[in-house]
N, C-alpha and C positions, 0 to 999 in steps of 0.2 A: 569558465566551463561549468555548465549545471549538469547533473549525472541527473539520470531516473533509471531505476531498478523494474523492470515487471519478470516477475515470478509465474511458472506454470507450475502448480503445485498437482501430483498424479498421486489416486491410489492413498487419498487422504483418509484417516480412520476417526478424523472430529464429525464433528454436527457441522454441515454446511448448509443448513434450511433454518437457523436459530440468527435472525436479525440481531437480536438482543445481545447472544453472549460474541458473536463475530463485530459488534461495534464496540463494545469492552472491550475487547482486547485489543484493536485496532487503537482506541484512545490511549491506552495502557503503553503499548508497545510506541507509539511517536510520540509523547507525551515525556517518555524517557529520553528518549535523543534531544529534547529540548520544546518541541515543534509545540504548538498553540494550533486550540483549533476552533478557528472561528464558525462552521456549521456542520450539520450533517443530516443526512437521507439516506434510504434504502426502499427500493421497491422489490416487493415478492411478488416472484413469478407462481403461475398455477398449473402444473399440480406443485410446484419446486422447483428453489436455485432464487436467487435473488444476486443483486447487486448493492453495494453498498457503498458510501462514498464520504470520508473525513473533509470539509474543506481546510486546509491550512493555510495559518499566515504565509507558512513559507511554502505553500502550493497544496496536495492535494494525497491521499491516501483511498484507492478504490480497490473491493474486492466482489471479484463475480464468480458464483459456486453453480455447478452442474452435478449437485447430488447424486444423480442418477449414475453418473461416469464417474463419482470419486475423483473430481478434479474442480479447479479455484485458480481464478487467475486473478495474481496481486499486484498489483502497480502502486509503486512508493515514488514519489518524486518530489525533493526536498531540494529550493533553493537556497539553503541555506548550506556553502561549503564543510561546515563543520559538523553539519550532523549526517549519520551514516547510514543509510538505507538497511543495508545488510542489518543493521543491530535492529532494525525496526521488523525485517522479516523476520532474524532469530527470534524474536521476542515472540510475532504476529503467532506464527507458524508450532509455536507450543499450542494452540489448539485447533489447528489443521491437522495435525501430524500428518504429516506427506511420507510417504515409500520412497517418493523420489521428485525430485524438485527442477528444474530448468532455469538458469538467469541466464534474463537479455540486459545488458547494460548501453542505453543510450545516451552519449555525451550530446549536447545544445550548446551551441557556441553563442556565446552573450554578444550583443550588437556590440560594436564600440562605444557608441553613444550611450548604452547603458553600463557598459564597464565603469566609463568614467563617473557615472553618479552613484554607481553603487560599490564601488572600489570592488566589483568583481572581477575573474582573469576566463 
């Protein structure tokens, strides 16, 4: 089973138009759970709000900000069972500061035939 975490962050009181400091932390925070990160990108929107995206070895780290509305939505999805989404959002979310936060937790059920090569369950 692979988990992915996405976060509706509301009523946030960080900078969500700053590319720069939202991929620092983003590296910061999955960096600590263990996760590698093999690329990254963001594109700014005009007037504001961008999205922004970690690739990971072990899959992928995106955040999209709607400044206007004080709202960010984070998708964490980390194929690696041992590292914890949740510690990635605690981490991320010190400089979002949300009022109030929403998880969706989606389980992915590994093929069988990939279970067996990658000793996943």
């Amino acid at each position: 089973m692979i988990h992915e975490l996405v976060v509706d962050a509301y009523d946030c009181a960080g900078d969500l138009n700053d590319p720069k400091a939202l991929i620092a932390a983003a590296k910061s925070a999955v960096t600590k759970v263990g996760a590698r990160i093999a690329g990254e990108t963001y594109h700014q929107f005009q007037p504001h709000g961008l999205t922004a995206c970690l690739i990971l070895q072990e899959s992928h780290f995106i955040v999209s900000t709607w400044p206007e509305y004080r709202f960010a939505v984070v998708n964490i999805f980390l194929c690696n069972e041992a590292m914890d989404a949740k510690k990635v959002w605690e981490d991320f979310s010190k400089l979002l500061k949300p009022g109030n936060s929403v998880f969706h937790q989606v389980r992915h059920q590994v093929p069988t035939a990939l279970q067996k090569k990658t000793g996943s369950k």
